[in-house]
Backbone as a chain_set.jsonl record, in Angstrom:
{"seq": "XXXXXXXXXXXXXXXXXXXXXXXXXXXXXXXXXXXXXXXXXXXXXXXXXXXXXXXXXXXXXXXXXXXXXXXXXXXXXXXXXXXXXXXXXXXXXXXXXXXXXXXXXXXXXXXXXXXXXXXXXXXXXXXXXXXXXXXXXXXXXXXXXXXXXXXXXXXXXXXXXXXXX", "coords": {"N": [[-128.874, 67.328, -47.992], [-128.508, 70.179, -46.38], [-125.985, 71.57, -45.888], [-124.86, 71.363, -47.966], [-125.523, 72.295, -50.008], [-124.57, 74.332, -52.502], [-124.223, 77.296, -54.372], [-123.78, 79.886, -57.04], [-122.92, 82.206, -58.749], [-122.2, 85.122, -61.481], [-120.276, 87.719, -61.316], [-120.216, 91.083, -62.568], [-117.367, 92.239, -65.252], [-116.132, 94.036, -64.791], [-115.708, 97.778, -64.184], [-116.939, 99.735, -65.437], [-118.944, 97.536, -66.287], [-120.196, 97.286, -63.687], [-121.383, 99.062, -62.497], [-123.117, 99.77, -64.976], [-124.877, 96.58, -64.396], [-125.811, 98.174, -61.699], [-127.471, 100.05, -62.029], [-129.183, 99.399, -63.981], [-130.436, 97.339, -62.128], [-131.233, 99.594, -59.943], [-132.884, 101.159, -61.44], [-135.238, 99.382, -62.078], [-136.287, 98.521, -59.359], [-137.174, 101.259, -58.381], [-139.079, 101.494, -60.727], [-140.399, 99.849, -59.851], [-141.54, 100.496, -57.244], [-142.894, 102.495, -57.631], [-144.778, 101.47, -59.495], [-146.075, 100.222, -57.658], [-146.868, 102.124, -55.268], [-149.437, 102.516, -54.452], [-149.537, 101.023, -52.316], [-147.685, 101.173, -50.253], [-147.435, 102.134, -46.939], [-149.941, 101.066, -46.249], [-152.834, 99.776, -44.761], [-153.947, 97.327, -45.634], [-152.13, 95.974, -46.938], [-150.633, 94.79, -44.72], [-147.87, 94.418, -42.867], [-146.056, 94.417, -44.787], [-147.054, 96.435, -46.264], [-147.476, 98.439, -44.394], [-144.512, 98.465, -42.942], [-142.638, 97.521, -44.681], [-142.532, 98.816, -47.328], [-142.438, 101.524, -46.725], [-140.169, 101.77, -45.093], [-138.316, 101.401, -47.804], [-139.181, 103.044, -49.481], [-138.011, 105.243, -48.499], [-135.125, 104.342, -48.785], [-134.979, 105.168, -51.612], [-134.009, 107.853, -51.689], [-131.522, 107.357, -51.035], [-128.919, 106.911, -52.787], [-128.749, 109.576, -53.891], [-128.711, 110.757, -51.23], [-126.153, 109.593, -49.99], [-124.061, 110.185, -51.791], [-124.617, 112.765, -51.682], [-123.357, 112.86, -48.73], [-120.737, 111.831, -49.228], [-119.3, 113.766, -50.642], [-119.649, 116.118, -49.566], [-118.569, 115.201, -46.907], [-115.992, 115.112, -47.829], [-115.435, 117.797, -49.015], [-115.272, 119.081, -46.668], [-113.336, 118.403, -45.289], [-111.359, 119.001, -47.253], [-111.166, 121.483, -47.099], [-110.894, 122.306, -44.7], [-112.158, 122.365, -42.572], [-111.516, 121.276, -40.034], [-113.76, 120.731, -37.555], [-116.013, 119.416, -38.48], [-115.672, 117.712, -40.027], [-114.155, 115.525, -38.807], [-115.488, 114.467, -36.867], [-117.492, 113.227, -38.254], [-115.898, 111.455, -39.712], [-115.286, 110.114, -37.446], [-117.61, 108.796, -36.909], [-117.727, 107.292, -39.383], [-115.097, 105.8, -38.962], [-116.171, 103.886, -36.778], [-118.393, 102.72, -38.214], [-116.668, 101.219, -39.827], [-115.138, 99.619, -38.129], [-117.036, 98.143, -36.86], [-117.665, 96.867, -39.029], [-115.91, 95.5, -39.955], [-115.526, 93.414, -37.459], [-117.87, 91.69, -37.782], [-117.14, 90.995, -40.692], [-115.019, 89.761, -39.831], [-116.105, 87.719, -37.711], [-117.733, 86.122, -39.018], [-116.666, 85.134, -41.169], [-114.942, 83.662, -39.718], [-116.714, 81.414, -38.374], [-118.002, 80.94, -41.201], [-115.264, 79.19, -41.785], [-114.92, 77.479, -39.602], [-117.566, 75.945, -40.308], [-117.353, 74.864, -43.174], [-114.786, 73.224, -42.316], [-112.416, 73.996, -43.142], [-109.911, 76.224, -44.389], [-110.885, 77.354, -46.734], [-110.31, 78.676, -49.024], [-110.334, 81.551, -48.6], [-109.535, 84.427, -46.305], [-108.505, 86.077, -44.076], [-107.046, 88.978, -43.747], [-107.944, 89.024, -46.218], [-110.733, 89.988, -45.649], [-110.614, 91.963, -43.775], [-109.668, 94.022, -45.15], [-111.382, 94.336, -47.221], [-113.654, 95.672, -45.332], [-112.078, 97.659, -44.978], [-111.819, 99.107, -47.191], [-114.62, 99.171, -48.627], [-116.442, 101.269, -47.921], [-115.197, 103.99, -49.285], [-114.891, 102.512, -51.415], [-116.935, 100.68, -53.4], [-119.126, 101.422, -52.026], [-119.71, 103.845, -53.313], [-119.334, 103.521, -55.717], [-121.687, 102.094, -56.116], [-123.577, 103.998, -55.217], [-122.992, 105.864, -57.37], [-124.279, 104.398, -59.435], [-126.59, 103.837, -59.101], [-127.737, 106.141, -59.166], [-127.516, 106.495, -61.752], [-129.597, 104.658, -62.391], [-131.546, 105.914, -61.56], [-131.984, 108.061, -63.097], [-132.317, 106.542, -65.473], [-134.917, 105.124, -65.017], [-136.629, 107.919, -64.969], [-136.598, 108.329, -67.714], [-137.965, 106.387, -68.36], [-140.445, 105.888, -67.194], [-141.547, 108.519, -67.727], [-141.893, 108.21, -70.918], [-143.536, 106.29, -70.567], [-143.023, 103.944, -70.661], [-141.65, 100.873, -69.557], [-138.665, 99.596, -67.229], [-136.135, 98.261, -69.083], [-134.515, 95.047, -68.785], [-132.036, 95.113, -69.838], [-131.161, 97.601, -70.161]], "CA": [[-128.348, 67.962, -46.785], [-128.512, 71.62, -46.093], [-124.454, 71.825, -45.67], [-124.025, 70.565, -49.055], [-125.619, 73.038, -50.725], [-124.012, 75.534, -53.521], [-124.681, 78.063, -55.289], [-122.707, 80.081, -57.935], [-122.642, 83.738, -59.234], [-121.664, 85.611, -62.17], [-120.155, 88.93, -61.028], [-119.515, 92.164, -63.403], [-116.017, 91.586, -64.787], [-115.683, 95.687, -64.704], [-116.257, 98.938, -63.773], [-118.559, 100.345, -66.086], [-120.312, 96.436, -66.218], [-121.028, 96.861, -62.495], [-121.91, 100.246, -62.888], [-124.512, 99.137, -65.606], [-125.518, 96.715, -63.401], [-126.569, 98.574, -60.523], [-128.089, 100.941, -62.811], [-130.447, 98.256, -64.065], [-131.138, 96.84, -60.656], [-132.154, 100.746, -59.268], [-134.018, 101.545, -62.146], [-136.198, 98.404, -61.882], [-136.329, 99.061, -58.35], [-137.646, 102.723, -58.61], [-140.199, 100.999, -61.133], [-141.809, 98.182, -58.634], [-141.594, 101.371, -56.05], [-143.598, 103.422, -58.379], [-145.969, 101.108, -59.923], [-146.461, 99.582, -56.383], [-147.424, 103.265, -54.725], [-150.454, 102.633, -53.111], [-149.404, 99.595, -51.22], [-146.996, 102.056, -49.214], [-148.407, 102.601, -45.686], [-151.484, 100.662, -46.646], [-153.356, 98.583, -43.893], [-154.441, 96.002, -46.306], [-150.848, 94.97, -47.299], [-150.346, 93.903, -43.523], [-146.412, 94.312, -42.7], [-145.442, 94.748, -46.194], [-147.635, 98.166, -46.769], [-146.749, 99.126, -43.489], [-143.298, 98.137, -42.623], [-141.504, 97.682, -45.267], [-142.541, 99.462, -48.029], [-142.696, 102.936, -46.171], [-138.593, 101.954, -45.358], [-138.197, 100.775, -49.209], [-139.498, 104.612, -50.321], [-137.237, 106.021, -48.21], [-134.053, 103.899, -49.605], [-134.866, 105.406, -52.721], [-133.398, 108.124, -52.401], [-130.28, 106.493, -50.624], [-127.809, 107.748, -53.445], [-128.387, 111.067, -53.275], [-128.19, 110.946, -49.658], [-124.503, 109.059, -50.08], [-123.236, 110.638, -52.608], [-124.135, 114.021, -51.081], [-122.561, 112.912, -47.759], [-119.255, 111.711, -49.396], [-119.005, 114.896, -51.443], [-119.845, 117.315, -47.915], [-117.356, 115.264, -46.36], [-114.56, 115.524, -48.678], [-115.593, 119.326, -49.012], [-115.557, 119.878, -45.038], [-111.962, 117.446, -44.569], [-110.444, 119.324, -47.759], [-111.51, 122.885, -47.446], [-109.755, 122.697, -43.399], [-113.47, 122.114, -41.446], [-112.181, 119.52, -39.316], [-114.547, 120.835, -36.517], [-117.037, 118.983, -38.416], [-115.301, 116.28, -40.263], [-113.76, 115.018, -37.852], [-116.812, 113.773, -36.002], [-118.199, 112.398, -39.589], [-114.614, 110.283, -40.134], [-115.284, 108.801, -36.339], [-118.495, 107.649, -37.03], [-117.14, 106.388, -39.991], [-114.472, 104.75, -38.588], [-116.856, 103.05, -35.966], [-118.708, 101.53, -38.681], [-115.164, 100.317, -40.029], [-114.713, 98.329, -36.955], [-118.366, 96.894, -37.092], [-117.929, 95.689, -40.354], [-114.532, 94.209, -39.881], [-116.048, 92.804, -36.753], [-118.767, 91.557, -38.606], [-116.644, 89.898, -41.494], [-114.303, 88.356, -38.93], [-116.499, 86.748, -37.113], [-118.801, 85.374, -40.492], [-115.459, 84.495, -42.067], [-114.493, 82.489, -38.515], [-118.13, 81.017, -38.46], [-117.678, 79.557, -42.261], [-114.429, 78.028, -41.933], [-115.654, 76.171, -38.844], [-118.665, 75.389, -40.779], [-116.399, 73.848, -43.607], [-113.796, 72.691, -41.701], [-110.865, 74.274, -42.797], [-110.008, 77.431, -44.896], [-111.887, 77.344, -48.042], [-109.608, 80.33, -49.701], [-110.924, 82.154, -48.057], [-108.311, 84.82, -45.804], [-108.9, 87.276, -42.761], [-106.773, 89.417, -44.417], [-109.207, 89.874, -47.316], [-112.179, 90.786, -44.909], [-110.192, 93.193, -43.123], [-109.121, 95.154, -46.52], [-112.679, 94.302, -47.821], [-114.445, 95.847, -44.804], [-111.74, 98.834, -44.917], [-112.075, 100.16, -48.527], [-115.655, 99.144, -48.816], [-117.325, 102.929, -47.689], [-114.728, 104.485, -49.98], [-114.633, 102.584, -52.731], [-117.78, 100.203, -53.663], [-120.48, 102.4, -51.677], [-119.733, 105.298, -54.257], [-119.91, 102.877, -56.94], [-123.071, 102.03, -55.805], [-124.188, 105.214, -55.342], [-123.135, 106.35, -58.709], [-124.698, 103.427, -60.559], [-127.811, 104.235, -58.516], [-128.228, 107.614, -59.449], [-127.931, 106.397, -63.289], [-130.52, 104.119, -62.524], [-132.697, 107.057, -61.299], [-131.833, 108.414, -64.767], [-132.962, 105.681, -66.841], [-135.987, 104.907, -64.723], [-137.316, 108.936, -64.822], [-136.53, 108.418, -68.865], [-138.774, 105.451, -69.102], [-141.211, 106.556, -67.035], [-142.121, 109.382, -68.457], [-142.03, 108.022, -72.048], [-144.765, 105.352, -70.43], [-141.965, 102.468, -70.586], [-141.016, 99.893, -69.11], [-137.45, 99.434, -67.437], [-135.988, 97.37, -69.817], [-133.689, 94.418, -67.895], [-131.002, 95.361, -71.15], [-130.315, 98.934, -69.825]], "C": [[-128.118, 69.444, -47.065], [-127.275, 72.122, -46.709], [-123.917, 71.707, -46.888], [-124.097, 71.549, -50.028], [-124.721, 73.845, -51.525], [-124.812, 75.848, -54.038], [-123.135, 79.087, -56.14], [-123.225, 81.316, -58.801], [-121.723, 84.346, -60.551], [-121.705, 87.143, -61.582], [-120.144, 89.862, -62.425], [-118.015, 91.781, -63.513], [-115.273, 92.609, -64.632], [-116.466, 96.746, -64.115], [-117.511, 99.95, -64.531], [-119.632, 98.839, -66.235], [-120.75, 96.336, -64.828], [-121.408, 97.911, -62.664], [-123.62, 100.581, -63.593], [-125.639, 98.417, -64.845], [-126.796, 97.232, -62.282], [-127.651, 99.586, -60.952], [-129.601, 100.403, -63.421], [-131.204, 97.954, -62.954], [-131.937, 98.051, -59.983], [-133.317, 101.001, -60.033], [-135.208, 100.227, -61.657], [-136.459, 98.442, -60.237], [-137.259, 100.43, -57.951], [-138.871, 102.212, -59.235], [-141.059, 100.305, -60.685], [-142.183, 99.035, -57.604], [-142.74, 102.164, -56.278], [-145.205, 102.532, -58.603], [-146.678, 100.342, -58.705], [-146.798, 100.757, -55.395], [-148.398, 103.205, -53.637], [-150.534, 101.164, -52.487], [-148.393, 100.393, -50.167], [-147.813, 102.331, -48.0], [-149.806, 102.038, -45.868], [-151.763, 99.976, -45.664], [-153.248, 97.406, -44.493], [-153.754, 95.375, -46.772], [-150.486, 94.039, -45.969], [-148.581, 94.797, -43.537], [-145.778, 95.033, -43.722], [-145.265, 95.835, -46.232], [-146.881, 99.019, -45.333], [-144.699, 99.491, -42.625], [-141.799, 98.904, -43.779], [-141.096, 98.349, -46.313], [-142.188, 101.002, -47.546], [-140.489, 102.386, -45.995], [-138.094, 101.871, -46.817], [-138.195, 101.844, -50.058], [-138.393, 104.921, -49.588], [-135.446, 105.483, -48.723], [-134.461, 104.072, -51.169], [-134.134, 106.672, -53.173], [-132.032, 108.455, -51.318], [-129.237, 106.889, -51.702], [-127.514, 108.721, -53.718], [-127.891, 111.663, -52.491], [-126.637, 110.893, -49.295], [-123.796, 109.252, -50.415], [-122.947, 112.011, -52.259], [-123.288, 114.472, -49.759], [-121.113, 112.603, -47.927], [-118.586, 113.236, -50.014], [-118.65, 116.252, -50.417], [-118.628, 116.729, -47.244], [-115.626, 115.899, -46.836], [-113.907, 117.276, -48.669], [-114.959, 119.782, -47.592], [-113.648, 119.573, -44.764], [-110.851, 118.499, -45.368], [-110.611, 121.191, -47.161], [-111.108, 122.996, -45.188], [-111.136, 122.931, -42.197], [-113.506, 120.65, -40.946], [-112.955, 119.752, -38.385], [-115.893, 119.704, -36.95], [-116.874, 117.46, -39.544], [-114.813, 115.13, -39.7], [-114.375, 114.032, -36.851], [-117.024, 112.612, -36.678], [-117.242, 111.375, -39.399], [-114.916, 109.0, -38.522], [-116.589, 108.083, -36.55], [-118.273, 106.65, -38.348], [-116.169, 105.139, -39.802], [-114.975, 103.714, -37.451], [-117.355, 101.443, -36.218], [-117.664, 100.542, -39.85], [-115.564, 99.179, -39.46], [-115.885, 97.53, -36.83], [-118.047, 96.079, -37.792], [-116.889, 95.105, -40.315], [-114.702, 93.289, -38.908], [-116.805, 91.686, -37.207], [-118.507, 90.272, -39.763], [-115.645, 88.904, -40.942], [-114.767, 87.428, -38.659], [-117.378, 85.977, -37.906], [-117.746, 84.765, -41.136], [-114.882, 83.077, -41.108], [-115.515, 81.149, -38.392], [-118.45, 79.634, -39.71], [-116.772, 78.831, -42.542], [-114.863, 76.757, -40.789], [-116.577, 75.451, -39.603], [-118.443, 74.39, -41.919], [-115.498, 73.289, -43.343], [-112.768, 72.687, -42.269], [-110.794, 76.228, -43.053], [-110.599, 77.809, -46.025], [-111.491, 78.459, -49.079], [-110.179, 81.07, -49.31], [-109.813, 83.004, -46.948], [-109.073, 86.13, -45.006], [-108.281, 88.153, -43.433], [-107.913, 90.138, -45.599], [-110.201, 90.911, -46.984], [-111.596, 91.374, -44.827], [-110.051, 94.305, -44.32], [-110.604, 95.566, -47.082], [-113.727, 95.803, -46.812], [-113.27, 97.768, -44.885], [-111.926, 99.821, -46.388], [-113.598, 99.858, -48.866], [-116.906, 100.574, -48.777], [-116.333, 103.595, -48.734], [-114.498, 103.97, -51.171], [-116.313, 101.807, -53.311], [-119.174, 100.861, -53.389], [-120.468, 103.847, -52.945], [-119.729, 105.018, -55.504], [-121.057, 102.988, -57.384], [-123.892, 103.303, -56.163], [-124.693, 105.609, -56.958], [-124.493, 105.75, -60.286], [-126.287, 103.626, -59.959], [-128.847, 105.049, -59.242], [-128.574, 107.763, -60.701], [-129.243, 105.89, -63.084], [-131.668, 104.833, -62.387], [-133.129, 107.507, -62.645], [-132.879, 107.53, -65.677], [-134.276, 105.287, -66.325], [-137.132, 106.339, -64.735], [-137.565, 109.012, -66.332], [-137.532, 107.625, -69.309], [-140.471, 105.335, -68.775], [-142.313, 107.317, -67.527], [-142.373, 108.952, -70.128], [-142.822, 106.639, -71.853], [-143.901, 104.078, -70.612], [-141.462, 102.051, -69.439], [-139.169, 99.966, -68.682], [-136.937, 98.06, -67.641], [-134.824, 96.962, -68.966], [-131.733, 95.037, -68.86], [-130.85, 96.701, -70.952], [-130.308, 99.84, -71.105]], "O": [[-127.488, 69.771, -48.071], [-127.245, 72.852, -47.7], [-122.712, 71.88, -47.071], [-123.171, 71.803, -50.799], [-123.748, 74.054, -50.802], [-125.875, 75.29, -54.311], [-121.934, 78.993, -55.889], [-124.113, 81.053, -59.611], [-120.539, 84.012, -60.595], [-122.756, 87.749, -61.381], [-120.047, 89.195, -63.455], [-117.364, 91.262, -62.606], [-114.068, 92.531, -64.393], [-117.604, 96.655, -63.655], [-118.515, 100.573, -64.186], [-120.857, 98.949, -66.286], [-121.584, 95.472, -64.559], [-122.343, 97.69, -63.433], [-124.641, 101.146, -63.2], [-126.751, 98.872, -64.576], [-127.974, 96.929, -62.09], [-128.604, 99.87, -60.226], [-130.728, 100.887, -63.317], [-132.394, 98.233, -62.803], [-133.051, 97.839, -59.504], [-134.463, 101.073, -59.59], [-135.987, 100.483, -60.739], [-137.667, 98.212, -60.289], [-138.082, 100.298, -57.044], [-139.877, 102.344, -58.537], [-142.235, 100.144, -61.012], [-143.102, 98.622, -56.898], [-143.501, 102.512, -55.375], [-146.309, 102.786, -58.123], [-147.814, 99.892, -58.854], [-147.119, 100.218, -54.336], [-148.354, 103.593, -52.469], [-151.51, 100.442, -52.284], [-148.52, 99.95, -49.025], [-148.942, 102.79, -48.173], [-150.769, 102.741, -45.561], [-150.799, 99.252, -45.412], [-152.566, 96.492, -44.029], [-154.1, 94.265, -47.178], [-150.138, 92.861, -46.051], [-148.357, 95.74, -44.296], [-145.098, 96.05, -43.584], [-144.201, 96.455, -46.248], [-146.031, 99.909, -45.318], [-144.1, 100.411, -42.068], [-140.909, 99.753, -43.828], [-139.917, 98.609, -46.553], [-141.486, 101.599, -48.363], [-139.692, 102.755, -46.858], [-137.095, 102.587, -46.888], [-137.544, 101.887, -51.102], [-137.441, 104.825, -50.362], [-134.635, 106.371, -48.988], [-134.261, 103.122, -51.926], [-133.708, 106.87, -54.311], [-131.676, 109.569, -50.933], [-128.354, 107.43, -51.037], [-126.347, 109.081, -53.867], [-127.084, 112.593, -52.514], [-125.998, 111.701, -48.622], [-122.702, 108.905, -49.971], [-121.848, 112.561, -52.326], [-122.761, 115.557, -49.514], [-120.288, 112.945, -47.08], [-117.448, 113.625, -49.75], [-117.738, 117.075, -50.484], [-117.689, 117.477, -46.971], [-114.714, 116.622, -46.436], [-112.807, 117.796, -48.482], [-114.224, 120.764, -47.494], [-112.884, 120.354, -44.196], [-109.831, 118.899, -44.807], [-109.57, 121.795, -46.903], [-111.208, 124.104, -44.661], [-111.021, 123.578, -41.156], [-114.243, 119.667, -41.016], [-113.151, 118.626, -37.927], [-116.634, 119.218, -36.096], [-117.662, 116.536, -39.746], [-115.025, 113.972, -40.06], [-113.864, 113.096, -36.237], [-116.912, 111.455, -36.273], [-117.669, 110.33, -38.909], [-114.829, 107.774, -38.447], [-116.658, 106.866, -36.382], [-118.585, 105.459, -38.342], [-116.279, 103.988, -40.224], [-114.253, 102.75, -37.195], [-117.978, 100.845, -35.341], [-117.93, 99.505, -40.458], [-116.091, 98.159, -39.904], [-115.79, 96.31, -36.699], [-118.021, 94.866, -37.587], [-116.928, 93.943, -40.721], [-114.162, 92.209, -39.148], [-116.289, 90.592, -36.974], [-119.095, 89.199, -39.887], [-115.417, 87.747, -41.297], [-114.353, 86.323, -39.01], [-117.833, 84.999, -37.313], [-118.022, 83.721, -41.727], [-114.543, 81.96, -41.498], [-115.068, 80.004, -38.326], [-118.787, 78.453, -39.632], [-116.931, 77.893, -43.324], [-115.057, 75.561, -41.005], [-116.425, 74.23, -39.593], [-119.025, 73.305, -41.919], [-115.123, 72.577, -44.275], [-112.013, 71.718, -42.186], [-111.28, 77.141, -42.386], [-110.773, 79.026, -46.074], [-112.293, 79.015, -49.829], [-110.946, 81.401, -50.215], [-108.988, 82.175, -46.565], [-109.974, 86.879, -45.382], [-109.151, 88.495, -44.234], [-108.433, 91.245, -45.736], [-110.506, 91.995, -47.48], [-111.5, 91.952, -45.909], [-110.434, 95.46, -44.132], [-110.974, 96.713, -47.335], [-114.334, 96.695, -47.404], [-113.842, 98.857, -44.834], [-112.128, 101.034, -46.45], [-113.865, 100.666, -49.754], [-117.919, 100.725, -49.461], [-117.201, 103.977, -49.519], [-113.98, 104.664, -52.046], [-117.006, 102.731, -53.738], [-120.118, 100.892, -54.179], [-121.404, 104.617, -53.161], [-120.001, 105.828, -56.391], [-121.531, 103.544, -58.375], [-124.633, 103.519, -57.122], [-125.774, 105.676, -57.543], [-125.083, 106.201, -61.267], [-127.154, 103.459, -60.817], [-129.991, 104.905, -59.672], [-129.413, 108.561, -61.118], [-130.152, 106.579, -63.546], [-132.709, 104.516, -62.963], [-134.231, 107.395, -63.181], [-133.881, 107.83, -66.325], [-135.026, 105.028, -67.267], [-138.326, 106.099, -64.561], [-138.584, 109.636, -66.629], [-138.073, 107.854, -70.391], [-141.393, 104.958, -69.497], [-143.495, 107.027, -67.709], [-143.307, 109.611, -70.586], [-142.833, 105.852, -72.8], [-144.592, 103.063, -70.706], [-140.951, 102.701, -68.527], [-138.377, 100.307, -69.56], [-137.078, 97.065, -66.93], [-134.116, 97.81, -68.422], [-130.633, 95.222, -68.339], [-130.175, 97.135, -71.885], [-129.719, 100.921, -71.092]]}, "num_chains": 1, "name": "protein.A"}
């Protein structure tokens, strides 16, 4: 039965092991992006070449982008340019309310679906979905940007990115 299913995850149990991590995961990422090149925009991939790859290049360079927009914000909010932070923080806080939206109603969804509470706590989402752009996205980012690192290092020295970082 479908419903019965599990599955089961080993997280990072820290900050520099998620860090690592994500660092691994971009680099190898960057490498399947790279050595996969001319399947980008290709007819002959179908969907793939066209679709998804052509979005797939452009989330590459997604931590630059994130890291340079948290950094501009901070800059604009601290340095007394709310004319133009101000804007930034509401669309931020928009996609707040999505994502707390979002985990409410997925959190409401799987207790029905198990039929009770499963430890599981509204509470959590809500905190989850509020520090999530300020704290985990800049994780991300960061651990990204290594991964850029170690994938331009291996690269160029004709290697492989090794899963062992």
């Amino acid at each position: 039965m479908i419903g019965a299913a599990r599955a089961s995850t080993d997280a990072p149990s820290s900050l520099p092991a998620f860090r690592r991590q994500r660092q691994r995961w971009f680099a190898g990422f960057l490498q399947t992006q790279f050595w996969n090149r001319d399947m980008t925009a290709n007819r002959r991939y179908g969907a793939v070449g066209l679709l998804m790859l052509p979005v797939k290049a452009i989330d590459t360079v997604q931590p630059i982008y994130g890291l340079t927009a948290l950094v501009l914000l901070a800059g604009f909010a601290l340095g007394g340019r709310a004319s133009v932070a101000l804007p930034a923080l509401g669309v931020i806080a928009a996609k707040i309310g999505f994502d707390l939206a979002t985990h409410l109603w997925s959190l409401h969804l799987y207790r029905r679906w198990i039929g009770g509470p499963g430890g599981t706590s509204y509470t959590g989402a809500a905190l989850a979905a509020l520090i999530e752009p300020f704290g985990f996205q800049p994780l991300r980012h960061l651990g990204a940007t290594a991964g850029w690192v170690l994938a331009a290092r291996r690269l160029r020295a004709g290697r492989a990115v090794s899963w062992q970082g």
